[in-house]
C-alpha positions as CSV (number, residue, x, y, z in Angstrom):
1,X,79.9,24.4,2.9
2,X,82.9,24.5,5.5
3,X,83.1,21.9,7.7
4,X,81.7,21.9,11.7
5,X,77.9,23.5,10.5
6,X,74.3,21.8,10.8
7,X,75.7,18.3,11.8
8,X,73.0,17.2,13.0
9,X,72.9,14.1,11.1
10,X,71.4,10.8,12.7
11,X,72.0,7.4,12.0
12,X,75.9,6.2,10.9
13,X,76.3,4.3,8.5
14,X,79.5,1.9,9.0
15,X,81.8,1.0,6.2
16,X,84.6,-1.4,6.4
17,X,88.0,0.2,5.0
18,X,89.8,-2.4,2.9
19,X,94.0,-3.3,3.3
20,X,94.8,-1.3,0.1
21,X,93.4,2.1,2.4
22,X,95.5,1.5,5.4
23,X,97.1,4.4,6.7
24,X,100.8,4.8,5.5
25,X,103.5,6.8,7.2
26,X,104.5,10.2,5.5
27,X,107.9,10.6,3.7
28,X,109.1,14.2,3.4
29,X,106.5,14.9,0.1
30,X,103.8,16.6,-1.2
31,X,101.9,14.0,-2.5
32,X,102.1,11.0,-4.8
33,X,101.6,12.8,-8.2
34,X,103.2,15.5,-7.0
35,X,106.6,15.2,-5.1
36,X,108.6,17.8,-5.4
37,X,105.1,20.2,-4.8
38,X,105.4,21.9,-7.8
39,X,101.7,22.9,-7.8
40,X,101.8,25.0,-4.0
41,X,105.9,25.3,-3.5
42,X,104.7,28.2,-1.4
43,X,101.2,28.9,-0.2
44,X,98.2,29.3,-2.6
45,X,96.9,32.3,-2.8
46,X,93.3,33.4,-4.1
47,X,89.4,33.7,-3.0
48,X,86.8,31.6,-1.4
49,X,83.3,31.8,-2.0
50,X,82.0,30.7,1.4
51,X,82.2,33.8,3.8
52,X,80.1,36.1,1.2
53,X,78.2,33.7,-0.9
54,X,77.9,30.4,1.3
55,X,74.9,31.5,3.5
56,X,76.1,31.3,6.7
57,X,78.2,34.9,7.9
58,X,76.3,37.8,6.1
59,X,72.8,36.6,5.6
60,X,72.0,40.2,3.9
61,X,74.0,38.6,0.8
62,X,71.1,36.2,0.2
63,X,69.1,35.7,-3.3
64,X,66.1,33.9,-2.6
65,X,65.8,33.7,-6.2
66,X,68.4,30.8,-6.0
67,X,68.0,27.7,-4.0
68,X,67.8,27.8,-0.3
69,X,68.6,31.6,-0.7
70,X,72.4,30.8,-0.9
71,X,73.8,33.4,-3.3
72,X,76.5,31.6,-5.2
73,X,76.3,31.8,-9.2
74,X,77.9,32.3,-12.3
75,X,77.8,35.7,-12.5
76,X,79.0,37.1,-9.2
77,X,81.9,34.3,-9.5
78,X,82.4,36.4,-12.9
79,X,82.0,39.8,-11.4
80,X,84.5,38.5,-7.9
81,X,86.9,37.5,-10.2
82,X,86.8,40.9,-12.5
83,X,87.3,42.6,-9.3
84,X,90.3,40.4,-8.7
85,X,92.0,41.4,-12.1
86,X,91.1,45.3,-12.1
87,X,93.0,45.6,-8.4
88,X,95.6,44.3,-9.1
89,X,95.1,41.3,-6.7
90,X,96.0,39.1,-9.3
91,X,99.3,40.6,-10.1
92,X,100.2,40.2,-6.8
93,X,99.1,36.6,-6.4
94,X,95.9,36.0,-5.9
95,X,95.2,33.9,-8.8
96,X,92.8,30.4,-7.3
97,X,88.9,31.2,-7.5
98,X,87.2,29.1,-5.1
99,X,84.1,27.4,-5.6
100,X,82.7,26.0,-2.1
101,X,79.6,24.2,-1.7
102,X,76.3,24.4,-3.1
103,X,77.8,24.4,-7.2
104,X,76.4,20.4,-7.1
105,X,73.1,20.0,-8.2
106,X,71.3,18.7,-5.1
107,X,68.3,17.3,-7.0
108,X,70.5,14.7,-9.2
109,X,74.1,14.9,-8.1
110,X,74.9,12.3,-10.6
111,X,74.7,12.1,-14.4
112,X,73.8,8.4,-15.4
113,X,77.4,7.3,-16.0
114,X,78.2,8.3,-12.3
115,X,79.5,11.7,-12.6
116,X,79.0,14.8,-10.8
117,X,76.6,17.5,-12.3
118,X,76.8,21.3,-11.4
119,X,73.8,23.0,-10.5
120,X,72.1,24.7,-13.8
121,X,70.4,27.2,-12.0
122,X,73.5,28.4,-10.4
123,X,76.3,28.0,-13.5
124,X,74.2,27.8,-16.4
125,X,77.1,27.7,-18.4
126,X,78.5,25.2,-16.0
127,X,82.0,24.5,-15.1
128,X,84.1,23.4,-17.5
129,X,82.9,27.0,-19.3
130,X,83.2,28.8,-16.6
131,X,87.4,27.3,-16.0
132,X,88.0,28.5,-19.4
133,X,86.9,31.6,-19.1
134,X,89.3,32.1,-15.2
135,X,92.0,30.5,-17.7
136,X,91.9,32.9,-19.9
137,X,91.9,35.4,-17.4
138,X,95.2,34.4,-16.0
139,X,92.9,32.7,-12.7
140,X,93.0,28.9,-11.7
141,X,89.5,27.1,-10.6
142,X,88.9,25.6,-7.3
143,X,86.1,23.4,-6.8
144,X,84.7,21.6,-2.9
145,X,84.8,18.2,-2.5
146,X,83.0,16.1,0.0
147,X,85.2,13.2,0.7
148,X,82.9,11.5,2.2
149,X,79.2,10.2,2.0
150,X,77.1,12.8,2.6
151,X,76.9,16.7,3.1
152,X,77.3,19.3,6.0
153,X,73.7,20.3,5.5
154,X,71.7,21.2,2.5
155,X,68.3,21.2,1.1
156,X,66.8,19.6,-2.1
157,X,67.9,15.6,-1.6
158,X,65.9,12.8,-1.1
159,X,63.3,12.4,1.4
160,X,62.6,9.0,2.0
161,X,66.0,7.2,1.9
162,X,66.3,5.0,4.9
163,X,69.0,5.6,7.7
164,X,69.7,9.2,5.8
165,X,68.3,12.8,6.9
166,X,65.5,13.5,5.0
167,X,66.4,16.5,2.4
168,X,69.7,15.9,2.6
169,X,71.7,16.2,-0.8
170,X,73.5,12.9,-1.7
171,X,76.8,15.1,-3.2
172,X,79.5,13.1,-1.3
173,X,82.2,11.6,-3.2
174,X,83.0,8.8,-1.3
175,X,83.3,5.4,-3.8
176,X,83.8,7.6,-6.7
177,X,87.2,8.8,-5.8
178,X,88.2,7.5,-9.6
179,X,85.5,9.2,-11.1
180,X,85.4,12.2,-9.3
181,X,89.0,13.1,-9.6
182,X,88.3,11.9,-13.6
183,X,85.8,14.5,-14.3
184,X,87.6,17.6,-12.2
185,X,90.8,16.9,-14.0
186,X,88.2,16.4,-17.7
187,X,86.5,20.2,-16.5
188,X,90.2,22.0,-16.0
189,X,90.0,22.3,-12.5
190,X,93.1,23.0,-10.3
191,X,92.2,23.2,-7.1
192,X,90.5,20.4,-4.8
193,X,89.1,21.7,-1.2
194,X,87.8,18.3,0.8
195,X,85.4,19.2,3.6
196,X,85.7,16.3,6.2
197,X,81.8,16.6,6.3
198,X,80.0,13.3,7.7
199,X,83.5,11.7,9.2
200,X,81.4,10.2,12.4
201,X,78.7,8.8,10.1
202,X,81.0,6.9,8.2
203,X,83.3,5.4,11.1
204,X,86.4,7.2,9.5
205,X,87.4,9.5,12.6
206,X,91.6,8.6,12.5
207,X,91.3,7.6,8.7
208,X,92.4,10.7,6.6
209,X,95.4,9.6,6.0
210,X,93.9,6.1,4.3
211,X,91.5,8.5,2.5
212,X,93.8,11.1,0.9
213,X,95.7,8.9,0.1
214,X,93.3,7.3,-2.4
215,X,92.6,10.7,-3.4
216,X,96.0,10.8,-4.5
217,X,96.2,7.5,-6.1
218,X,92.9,9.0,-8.4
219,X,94.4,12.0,-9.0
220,X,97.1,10.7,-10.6
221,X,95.2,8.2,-12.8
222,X,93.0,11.6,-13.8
223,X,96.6,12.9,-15.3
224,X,96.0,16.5,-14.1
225,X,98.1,17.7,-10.9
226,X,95.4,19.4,-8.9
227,X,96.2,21.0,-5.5
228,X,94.7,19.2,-2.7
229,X,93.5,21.1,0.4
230,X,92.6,19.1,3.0
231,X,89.9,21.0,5.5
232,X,90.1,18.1,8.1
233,X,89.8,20.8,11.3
234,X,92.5,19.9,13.0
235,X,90.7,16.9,13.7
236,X,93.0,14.4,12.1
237,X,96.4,14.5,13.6
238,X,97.3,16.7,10.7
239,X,101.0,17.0,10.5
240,X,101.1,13.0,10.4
241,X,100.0,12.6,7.1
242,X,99.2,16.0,5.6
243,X,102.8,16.2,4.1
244,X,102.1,12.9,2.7
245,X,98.9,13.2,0.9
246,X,98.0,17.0,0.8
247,X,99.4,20.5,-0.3
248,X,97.7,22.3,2.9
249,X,95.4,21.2,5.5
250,X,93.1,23.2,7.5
251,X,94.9,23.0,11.5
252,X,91.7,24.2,13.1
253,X,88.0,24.9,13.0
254,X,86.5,27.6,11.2
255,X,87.6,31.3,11.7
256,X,84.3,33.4,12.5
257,X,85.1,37.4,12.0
258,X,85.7,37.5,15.4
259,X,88.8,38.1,17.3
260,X,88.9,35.0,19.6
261,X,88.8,33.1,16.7
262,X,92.0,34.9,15.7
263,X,94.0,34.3,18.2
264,X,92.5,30.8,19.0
265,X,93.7,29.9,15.3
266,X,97.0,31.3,15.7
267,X,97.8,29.5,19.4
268,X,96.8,25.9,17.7
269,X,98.6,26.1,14.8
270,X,102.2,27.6,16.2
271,X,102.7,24.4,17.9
272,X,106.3,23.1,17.3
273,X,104.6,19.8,15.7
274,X,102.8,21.5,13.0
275,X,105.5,24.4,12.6
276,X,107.7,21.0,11.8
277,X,105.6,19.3,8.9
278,X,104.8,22.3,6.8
279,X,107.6,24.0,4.3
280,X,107.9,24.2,0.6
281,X,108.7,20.0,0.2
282,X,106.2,19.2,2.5
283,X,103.2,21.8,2.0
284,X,101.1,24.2,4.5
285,X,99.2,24.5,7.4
286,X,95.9,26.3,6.7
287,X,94.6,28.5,9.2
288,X,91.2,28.7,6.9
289,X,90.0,31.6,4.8
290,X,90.6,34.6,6.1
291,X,87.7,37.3,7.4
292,X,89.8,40.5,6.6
293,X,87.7,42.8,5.5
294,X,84.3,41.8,6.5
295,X,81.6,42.9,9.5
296,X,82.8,42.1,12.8
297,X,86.5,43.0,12.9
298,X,88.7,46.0,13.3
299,X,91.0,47.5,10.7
300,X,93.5,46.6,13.3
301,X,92.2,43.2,13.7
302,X,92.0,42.9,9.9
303,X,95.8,43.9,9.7
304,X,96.7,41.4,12.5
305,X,95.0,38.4,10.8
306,X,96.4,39.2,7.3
307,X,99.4,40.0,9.0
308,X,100.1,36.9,10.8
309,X,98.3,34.3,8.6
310,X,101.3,36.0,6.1
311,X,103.9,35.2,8.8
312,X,102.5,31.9,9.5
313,X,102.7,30.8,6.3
314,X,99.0,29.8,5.7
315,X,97.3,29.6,2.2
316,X,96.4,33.8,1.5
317,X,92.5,32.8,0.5
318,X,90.5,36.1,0.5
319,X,87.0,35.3,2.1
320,X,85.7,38.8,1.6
321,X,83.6,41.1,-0.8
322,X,85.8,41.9,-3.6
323,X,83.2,43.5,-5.8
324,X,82.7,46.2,-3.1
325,X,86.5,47.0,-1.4
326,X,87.7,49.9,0.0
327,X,91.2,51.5,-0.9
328,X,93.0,51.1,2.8
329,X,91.6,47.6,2.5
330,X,93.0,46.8,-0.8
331,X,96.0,48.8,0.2
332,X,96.5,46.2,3.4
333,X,95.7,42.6,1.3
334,X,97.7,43.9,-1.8
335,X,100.5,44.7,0.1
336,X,103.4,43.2,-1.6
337,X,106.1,43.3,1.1
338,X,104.0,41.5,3.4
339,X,102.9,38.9,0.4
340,X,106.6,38.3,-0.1
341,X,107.3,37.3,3.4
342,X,104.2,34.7,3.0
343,X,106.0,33.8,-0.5
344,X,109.7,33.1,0.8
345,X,110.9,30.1,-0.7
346,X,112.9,29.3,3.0
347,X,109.1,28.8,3.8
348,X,110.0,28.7,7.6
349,X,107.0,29.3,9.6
350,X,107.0,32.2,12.2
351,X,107.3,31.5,16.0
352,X,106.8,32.9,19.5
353,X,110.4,34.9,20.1
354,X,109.3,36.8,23.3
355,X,105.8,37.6,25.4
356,X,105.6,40.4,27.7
357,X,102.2,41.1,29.1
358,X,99.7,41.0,26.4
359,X,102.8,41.4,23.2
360,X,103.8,38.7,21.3
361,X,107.1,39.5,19.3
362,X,106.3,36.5,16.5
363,X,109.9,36.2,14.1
364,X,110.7,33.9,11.4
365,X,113.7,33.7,9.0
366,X,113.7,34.5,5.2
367,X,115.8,33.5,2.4
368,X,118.0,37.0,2.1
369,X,119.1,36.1,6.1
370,X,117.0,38.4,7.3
371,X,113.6,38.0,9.7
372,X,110.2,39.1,9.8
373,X,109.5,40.1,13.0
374,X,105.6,40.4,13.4
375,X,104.4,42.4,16.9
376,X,101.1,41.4,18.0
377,X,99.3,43.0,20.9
378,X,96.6,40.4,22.2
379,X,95.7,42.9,25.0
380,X,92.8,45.8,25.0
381,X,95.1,48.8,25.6
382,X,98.1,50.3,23.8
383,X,101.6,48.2,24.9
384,X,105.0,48.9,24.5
385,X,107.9,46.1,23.9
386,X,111.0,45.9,22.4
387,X,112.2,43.8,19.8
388,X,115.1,41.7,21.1
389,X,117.6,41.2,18.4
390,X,119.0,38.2,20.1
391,X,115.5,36.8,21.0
392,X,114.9,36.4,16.9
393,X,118.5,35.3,16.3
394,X,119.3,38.1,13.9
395,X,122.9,36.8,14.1
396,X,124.8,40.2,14.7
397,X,124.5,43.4,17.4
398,X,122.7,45.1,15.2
399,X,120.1,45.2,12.5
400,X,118.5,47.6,10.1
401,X,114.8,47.6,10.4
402,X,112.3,48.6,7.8
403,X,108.2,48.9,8.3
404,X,106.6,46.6,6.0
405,X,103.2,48.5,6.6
406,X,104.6,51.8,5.8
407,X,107.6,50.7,2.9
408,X,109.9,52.6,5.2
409,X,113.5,52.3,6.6
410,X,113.6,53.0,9.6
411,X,117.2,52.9,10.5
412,X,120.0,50.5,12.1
413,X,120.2,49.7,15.8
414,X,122.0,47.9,18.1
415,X,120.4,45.6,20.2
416,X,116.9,46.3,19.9
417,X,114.1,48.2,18.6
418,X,111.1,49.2,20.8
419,X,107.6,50.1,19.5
420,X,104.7,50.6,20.5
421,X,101.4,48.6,19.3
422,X,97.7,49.5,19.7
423,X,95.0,46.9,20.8
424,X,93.7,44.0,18.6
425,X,96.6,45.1,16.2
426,X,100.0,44.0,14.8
427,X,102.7,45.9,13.4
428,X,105.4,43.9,10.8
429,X,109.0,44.7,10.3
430,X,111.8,43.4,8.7
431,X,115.6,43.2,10.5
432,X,118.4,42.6,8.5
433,X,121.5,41.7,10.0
434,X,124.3,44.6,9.2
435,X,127.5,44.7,10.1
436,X,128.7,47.6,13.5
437,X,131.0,48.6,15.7
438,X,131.5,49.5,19.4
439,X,133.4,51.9,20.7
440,X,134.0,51.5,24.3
441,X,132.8,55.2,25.8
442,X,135.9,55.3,28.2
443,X,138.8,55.3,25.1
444,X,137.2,58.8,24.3
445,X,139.1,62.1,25.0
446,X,137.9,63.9,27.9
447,X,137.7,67.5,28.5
448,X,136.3,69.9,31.1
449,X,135.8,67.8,33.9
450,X,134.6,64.3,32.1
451,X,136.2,60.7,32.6
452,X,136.2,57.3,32.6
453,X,135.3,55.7,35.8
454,X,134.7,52.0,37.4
455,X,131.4,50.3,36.1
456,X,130.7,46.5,36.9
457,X,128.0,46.2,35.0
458,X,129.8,47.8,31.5
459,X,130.9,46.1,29.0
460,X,134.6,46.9,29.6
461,X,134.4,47.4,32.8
462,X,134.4,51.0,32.5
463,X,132.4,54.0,31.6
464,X,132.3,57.6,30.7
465,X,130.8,59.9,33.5
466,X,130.5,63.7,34.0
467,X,129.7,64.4,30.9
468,X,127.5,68.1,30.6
469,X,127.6,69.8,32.9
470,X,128.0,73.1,30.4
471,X,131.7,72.0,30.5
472,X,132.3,68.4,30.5
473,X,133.0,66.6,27.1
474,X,133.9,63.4,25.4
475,X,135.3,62.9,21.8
476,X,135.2,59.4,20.4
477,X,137.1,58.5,16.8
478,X,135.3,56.5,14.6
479,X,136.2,55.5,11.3
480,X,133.7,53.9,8.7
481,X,134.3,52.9,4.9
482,X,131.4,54.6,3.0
483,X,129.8,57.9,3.7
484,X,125.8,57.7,4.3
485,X,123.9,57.9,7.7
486,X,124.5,55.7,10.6
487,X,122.6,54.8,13.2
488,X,124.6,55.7,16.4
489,X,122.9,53.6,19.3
490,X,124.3,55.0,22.5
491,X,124.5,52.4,25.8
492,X,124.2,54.7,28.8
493,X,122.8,54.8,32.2
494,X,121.0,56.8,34.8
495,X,118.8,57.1,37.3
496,X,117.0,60.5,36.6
497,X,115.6,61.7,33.6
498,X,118.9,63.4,31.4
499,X,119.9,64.2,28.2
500,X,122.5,63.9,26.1
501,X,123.9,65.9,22.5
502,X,126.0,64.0,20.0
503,X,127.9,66.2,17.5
504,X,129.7,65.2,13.9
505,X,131.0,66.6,11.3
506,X,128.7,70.3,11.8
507,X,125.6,68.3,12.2
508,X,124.1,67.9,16.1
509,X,121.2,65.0,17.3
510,X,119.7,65.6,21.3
511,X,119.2,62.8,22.9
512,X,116.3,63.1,25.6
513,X,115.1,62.0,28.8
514,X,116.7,59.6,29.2
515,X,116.4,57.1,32.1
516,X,117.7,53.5,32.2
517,X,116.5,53.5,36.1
518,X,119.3,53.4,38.0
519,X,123.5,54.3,37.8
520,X,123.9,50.1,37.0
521,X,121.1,49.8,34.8
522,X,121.9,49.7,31.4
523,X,119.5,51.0,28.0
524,X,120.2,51.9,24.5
525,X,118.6,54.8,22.9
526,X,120.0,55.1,19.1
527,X,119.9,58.4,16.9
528,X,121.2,59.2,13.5
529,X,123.6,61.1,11.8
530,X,125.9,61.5,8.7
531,X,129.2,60.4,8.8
532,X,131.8,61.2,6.0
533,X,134.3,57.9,4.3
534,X,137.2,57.6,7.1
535,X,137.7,59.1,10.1
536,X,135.1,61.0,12.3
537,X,134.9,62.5,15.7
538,X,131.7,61.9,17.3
539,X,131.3,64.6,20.5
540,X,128.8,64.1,23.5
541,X,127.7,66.9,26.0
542,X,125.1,68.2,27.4
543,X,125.5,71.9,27.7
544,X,122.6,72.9,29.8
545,X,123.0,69.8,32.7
546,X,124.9,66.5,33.3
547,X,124.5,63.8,30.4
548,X,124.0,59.8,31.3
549,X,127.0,58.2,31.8
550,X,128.1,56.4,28.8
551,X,129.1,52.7,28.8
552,X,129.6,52.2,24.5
553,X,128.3,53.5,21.0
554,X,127.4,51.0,18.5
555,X,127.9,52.4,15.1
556,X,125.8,50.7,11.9
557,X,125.1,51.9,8.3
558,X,121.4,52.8,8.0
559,X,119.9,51.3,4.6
């Protein structure tokens, strides 16, 4: 069970922590066994058990044929995972199948030589069958792991044990560390999630750090490097010791499908502290499993927390009915080009580049030099916003931008590129820096009326005015090394609504209504068009009015 429900637990039981626990300082590694984090060198990705089979969400899943109703078993763990390899999720990925709570046995939690026991009702084969058979599947086996004493809540444990909630199962691991991690690494397991269940029973609020840190010392007795997720809430002062001791750790509490939780999720974990300690040598903050895909959000609030737990570099875990997907859901989650900016081996994590209104423009660098720019509309109605290329530091004027949603180049342009974002949802781009150049409008040559004229606030100084007209014309020379399309971004202002037609080589784009809101007041607007290997002459008119006057052209090679 995830952390933070039914702790109503009474009477605390204090335990002393001895020297060898004390709480140690992290150095720039992913824990003790595993340095160089070879096991998550970018963020796991797989599928949780909790939000479908754990109880708590979607009550309809419930099989009162099982204990307490809770649905988890063998064979839908069998039939998620099936559904994992014949989508292709697993291809992609997806590859950790995560057992949360309730696979203990409640009754007898411990065999007579002190280790754990799985619940026969639930895995009848039990686990160490059951990791086989994900093994041979190409899938790893995660298992949930109370670090401490006792249980979030449960039924079935013993009901007169003094100072302990009566029914209560005893499954915690705390005092069998050695054992524990022993018998995980003896069943093939590869993934440990510890649930920071029973913390203020046990005096240990301040103390995860002393205690993942024995889990690491027994994890590397037990021989087998098993990732360590620490689900700690954000309780714990995470980015102090989680590079230390842990592959990821959860920043927060847990994500209902709701989109407050969302945003609340996003907010706490993009703080510069915890944007510092998490990267490939140091491991990942975990905004929890994700809800994409079940009752209670969107399609575009399930595209803006897939999106941006992607940008954010949190573990991918699935949380969602795989057995019964849809294709523009599958579509979405198996989206490799989004997957791959979660996978980047830079494994920067995404920030806040800009706000205007309700719009976050969320960027982060990749390995190739180019960003992922995420646009996130917080808001309940439609927004418009640019994306500032200087606000992501792209590193040059202009950028080719391509629609990781849609697998779709979308052009160069200078400066900028504005969209438009619906409510509750995100759009995801990425911007590669490409190399331009400007031509200053007022080196063209003028005919029929058109010339350069004074400008303060133009780049030179100068700009290009009286163009249109039916008469007036200006023709720039631009020479580039390849033929191909370019996008032609054109630097104008105007205080009415005009428009403007740019001519080259036979072929003819309109510019429209354009307005930049005043004659010093200075837009981009950028259109396309093929240009032959050398030299070019690019024309601008207007040959039913007067054009904008024209400051500069910035000229890029569209991918």
């Amino acid at each position: 069970m995830k952390g933070m429900r039914k702790r109503a637990l009474a009477v605390a039981i204090v335990l002393s922590l001895t020297g060898s626990l004390a709480l140690i300082q992290p150095a720039h590694a992913v824990t003790l066994y595993d340095p160089k984090n070879n096991v998550a060198s970018t963020p796991p990705m797989g599928w949780n058990s909790y939000n479908i089979f754990g109880g708590t969400f979607f009550p309809e899943q419930a099989d009162c044929t099982l204990p307490s109703c809770i649905p988890l078993n063998e064979a839908r763990i069998k039939a998620t995972a099936e559904a994992l390899i014949s989508s292709g999720l697993r291809d992609k990925g997806y590859v950790y199948i995560n057992l949360d709570d309730r696979w203990q046995d409640p009754r007898q939690p411990r065999a007579a030589n002190g280790e754990l026991r799985w619940d026969e009702r639930r895995f009848p084969s039990g686990i160490p069958a059951l990791a086989s058979w994900l093994h041979d599947r190409g899938l790893k086996l995660g298992l949930y792991v109370l670090p401490n004493d006792r249980a979030c809540g449960g039924e079935e444990g013993p009901t007169n044990k003094p100072n302990w909630p009566a029914g209560l199962p005893e499954t915690g691991s705390m005092g069998h560390e050695y054992v524990d991690a022993q018998t995980f690494a003896n069943w093939g397991v590869d993934y440990l999630k510890f649930d920071w269940c029973g913390v203020n029973e046990v005096n240990r609020g301040g103390q995860a750090g002393s205690v993942f840190k024995l889990w690491n010392q027994a994890i590397q007795a037990s021989g087998r490097n098993m990732l360590v997720a620490a689900s700690t809430w954000g309780w714990e002062n995470e980015g102090t010791w989680g590079p230390s001791y842990a592959h990821t750790w959860r920043i927060d509490s847990d994500v209902y499908p709701q989109w407050s939780d969302i945003l609340r999720t996003l907010d706490k974990g993009s703080t510069v502290a915890l944007r510092s300690a998490s990267g490939p040598t140091k491991g990942w903050n975990d905004f929890d499993t994700m809800q994409v895909g079940n009752p209670g959000l969107s399609e575009a609030e399930n595209r803006t927390q897939f999106i941006m737990w992607a940008m954010e570099n949190s573990p991918l875990i699935l949380g969602n009915d795989l057995r019964n997907t849809t294709a523009d859901l599958l579509k979405l989650i198996g989206n490799e080009e989004i997957i791959a900016v979660n996978q980047d081996s830079l494994g920067e994590q995404a920030w806040v580049a800009s706000t205007s209104g309700s719009v976050q423009v969320w960027a982060r660098s990749l390995l190739d030099g180019s960003k992922a720019v995420a646009v996130l509309n917080r808001g309940a109605t439609s927004a418009t916003t640019p994306i500032v290329f200087s606000d992501i530091f792209l590193g040059s004027e202009a950028g080719n931008v391509r629609s990781l949603l849609d697998h779709v180049n979308l052009g160069a342009y200078a400066n900028r590129y504005t969209v438009t974002v619906a409510p509750h949802d995100t759009l995801v781009f990425k911007v590669s820096p490409v190399d331009s150049q400007s031509i200053e409008a007022e080196s063209a040559q003028f005919a029929g009326g058109a010339r350069a004229q004074t400008c303060p606030t133009c780049s030179g100084g100068k700009n290009a005015g009286y163009i249109g007209n039916g008469s007036g014309t200006a023709s720039l020379t631009v020479s580039v090394p390849t033929a191909g399309t370019y996008g032609i971004s054109v630097f104008f202002a105007t205080a009415d609504p005009r428009s403007l037609t740019l001519a080259a080589n036979g072929q003819s784009v309109v510019a429209a209504n354009l307005n930049s809101g005043s004659w010093t007041t200075l837009a981009t607007y950028t259109v396309f068009l093929p240009l032959v290997a050398g030299s070019n002459q690019i024309v601008l008119s207007n040959p039913t009015g007067w054009a904008p006057d024209i400051d500069r052209l910035v000229i890029a090679r569209s991918s």
